[in-house]
N, CA, C and O of each residue as an XYZ file, in Angstrom:
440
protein
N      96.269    105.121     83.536
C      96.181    103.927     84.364
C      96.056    102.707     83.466
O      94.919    102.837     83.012
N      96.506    101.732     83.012
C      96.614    100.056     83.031
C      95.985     99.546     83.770
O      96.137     99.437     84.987
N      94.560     98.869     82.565
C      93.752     98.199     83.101
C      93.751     96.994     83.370
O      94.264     96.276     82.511
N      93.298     96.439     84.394
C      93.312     95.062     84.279
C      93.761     93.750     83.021
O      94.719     92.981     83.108
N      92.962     93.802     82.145
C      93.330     93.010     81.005
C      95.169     93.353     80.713
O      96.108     92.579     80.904
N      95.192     94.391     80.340
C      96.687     94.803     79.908
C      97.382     93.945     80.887
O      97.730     92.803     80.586
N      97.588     94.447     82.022
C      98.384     94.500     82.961
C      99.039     92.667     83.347
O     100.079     92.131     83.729
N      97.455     92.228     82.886
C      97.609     90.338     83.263
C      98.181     89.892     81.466
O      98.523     88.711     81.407
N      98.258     90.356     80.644
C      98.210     89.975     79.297
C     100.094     90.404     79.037
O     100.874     89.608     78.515
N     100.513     91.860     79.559
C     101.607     92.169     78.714
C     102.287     92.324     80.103
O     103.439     92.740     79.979
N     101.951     92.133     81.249
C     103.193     92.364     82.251
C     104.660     91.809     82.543
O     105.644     92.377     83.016
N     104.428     90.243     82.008
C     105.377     89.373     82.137
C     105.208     89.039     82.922
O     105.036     87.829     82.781
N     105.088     89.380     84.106
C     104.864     88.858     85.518
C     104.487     87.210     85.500
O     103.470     86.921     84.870
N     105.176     86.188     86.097
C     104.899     85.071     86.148
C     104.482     84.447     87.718
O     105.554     84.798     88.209
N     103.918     83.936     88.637
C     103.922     83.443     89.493
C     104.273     81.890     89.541
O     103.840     80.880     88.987
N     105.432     82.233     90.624
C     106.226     81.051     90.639
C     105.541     79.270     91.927
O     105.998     78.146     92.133
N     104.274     80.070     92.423
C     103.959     79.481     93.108
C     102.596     79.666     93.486
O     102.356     80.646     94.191
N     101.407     78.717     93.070
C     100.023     79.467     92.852
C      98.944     79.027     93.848
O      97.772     79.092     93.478
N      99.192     78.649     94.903
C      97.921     78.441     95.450
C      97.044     79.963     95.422
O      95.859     79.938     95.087
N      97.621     81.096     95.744
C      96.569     81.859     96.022
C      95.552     82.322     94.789
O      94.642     83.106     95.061
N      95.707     81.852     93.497
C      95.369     82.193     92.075
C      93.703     81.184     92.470
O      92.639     81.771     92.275
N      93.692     80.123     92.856
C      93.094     79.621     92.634
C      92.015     79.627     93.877
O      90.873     79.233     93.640
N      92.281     79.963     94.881
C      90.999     80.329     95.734
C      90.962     81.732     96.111
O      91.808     82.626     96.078
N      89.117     81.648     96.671
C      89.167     83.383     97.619
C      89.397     82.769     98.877
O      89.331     81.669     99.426
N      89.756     84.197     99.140
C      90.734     84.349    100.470
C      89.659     83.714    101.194
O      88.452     83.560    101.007
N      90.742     83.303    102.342
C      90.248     82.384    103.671
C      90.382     83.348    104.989
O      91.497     83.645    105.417
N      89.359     83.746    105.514
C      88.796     84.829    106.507
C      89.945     84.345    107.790
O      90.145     83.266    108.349
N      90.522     85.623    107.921
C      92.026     85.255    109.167
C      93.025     84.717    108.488
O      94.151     84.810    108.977
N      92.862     84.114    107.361
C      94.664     83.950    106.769
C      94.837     85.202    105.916
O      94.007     85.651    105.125
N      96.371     85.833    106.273
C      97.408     86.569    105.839
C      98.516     86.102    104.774
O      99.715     85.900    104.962
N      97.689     85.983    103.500
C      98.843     85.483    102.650
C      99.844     86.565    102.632
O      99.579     87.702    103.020
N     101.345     86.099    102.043
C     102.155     86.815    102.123
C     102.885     86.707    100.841
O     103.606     85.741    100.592
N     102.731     87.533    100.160
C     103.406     87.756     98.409
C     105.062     88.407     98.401
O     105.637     89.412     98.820
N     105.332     87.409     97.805
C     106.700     87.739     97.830
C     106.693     88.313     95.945
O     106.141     87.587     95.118
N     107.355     89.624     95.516
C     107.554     90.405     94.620
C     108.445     90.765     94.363
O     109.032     91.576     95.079
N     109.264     90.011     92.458
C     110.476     90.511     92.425
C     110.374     91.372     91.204
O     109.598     91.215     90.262
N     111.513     92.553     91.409
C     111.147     93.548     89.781
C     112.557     93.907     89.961
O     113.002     94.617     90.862
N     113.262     93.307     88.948
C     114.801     93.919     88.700
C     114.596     95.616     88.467
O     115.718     96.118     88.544
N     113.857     96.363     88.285
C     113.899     97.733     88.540
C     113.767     98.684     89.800
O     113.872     98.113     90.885
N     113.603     99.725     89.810
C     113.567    100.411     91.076
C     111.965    100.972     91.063
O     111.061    101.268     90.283
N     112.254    100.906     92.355
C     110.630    101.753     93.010
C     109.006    101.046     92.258
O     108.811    100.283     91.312
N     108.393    101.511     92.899
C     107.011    101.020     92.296
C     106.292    101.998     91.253
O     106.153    103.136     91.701
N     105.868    101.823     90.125
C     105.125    102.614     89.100
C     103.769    101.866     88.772
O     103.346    100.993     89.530
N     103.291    102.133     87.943
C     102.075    101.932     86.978
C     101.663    100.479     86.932
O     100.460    100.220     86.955
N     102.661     99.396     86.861
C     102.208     98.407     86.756
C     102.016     97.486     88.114
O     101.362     96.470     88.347
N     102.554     97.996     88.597
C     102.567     97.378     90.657
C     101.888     97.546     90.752
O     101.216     96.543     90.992
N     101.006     98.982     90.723
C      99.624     99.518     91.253
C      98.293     98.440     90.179
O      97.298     98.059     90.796
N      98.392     98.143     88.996
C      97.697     97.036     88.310
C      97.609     96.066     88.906
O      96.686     95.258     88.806
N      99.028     95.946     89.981
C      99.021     94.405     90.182
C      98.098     93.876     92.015
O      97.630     92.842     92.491
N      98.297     95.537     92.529
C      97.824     95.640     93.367
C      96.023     95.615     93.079
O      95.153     94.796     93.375
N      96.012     96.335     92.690
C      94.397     96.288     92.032
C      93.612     95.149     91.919
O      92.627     94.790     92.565
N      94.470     94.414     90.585
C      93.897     93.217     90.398
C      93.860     92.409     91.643
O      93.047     91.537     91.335
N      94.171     92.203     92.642
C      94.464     91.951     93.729
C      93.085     92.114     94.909
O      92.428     91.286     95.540
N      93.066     93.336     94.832
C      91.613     93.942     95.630
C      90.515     93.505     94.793
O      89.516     93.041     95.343
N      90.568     93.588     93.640
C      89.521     93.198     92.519
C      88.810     91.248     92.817
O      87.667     90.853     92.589
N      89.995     90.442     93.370
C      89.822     89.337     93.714
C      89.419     89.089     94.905
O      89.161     87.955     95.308
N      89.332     90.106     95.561
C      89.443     90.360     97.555
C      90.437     89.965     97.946
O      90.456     88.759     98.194
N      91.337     90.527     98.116
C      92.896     90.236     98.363
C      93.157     91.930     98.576
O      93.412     92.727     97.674
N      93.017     92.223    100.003
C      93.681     93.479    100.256
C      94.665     93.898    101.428
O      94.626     93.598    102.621
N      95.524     94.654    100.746
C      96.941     95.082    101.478
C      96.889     94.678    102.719
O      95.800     94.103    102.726
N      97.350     94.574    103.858
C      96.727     94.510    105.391
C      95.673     94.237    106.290
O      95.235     94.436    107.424
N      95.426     93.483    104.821
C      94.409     92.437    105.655
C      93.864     91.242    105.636
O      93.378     90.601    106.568
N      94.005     90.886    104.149
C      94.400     89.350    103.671
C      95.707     89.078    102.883
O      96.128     87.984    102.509
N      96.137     90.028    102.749
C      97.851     89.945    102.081
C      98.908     91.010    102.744
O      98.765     92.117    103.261
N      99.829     90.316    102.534
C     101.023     91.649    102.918
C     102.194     90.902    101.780
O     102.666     89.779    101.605
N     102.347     92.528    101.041
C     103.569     91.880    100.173
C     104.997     92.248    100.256
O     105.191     93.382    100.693
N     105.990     91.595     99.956
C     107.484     92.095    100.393
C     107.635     92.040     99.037
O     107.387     91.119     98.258
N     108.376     93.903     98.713
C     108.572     93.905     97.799
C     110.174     93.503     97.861
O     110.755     93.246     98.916
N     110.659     93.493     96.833
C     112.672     93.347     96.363
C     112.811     94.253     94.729
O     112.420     93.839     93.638
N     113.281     95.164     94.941
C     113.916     96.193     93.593
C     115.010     95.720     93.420
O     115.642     95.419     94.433
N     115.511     95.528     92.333
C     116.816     95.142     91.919
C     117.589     96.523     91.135
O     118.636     96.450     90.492
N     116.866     97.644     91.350
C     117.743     98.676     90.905
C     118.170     98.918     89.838
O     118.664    100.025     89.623
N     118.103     97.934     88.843
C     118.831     97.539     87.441
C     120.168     96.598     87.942
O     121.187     96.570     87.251
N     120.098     96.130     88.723
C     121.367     95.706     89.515
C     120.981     93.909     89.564
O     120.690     93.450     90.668
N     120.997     92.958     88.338
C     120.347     91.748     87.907
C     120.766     90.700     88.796
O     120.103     89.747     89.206
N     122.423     91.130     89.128
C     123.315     90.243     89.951
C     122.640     89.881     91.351
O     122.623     88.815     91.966
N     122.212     90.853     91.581
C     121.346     91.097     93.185
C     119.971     90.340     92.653
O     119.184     90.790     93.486
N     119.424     89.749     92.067
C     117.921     89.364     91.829
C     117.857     87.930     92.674
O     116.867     87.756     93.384
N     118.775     87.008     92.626
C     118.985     85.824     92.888
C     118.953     85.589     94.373
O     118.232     84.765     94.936
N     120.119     86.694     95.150
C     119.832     86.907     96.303
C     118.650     87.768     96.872
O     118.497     87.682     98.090
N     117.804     88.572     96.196
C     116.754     88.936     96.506
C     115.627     88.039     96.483
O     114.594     88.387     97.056
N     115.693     86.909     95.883
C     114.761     86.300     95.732
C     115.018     85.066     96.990
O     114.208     84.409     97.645
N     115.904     85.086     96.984
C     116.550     83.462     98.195
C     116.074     84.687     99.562
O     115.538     84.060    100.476
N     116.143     85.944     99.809
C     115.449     86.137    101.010
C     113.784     85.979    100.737
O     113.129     85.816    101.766
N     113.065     86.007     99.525
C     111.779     85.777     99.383
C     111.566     84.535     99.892
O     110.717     84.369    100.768
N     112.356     83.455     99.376
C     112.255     81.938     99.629
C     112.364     82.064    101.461
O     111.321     82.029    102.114
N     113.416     82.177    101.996
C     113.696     82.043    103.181
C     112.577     82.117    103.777
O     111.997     81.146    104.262
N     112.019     83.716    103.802
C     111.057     84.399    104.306
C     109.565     83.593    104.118
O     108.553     84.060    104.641
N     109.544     82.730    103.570
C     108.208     81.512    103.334
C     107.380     82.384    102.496
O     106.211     82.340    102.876
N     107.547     83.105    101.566
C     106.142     83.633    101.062
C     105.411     82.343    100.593
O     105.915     81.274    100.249
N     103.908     82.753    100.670
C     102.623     81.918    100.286
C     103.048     81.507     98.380
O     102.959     80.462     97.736
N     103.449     82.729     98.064
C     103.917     82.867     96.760
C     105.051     83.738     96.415
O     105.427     84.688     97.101
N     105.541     83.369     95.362
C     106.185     84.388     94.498
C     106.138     85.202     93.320
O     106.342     84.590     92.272
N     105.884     86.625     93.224
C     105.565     87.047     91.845
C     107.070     87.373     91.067
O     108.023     87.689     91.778
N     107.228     87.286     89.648
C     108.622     87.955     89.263
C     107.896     88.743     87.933
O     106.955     88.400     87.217
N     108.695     89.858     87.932
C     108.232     90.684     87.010
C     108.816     91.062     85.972
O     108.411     92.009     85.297
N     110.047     90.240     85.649
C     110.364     90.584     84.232
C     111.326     88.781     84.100
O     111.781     88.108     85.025
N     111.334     88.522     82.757
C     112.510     87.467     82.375
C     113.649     87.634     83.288
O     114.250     86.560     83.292
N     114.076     88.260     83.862
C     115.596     87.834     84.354
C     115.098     87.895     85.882
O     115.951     87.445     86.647
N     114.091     88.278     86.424
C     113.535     88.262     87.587
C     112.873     86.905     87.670
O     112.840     86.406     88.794
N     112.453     86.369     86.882
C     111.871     84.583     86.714
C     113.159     83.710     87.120
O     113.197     82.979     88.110
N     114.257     83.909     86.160
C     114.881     83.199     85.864
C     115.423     83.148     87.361
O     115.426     82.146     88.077
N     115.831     84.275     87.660
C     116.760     84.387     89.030
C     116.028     83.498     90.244
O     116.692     82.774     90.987
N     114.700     83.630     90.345
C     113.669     83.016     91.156
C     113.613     81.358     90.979
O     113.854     80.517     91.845
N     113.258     81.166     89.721
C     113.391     79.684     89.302
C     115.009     78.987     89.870
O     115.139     77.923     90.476
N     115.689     79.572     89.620
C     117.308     79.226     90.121
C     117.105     78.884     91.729
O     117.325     77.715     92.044
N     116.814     79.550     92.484
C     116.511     79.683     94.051
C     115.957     78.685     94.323
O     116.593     77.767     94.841
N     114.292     78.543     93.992
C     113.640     77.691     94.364
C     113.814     76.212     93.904
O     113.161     75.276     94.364
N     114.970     76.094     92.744
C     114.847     74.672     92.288
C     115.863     74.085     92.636
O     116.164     72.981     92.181
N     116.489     74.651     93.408
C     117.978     74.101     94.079
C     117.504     73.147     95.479
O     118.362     72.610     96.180
């Protein structure tokens, strides 16, 4: 398991949009995390990211719900995965690798 420290230090993971970093949750709001990972399926470091998450009081279904987007290895698709994140209003956006930023930053700065 990837502990906390690691996980915030070597993930890459950037958030493209931070109100929720900076306060605890507000009792009855449902933030909604929008999550991009040009790879497939969830492993080792999602579950870090989830963690750190509960660790802040921020839990699954009940002060957050997150939409994930896999890009499969499939990079072309990141851009449009991310413009349904945008659409979809997340509170935020997480991206989880360099070309998952980049694709995100493209979306939102248009």
């Amino acid at each position: 398991m990837i502990d906390r420290r690691m996980f915030l230090a070597g993930a890459g993971a950037v958030v493209l949009a931070a109100p929720l970093a900076a306060e605890a949750p507000q009792a009855g709001k449902i933030y909604r995390i929008g999550f991009l990972n040009p790879r497939s399926g969830q492993n080792e470091w999602d579950e870090a990211f989830r963690q750190t998450l509960r660790e802040l009081g921020y839990v699954e279904g009940r002060s957050i719900t997150i939409e994930y987007r896999w890009g499969a290895g499939n990079e072309e698709r990141l851009a449009e995965m991310a413009a349904e994140l945008v659409q979809l209003k997340m509170d935020i956006i997480v991206a989880a690798a360099t070309v998952a930023i980049q694709a995100a930053r493209q979306v939102i700065l248009r």
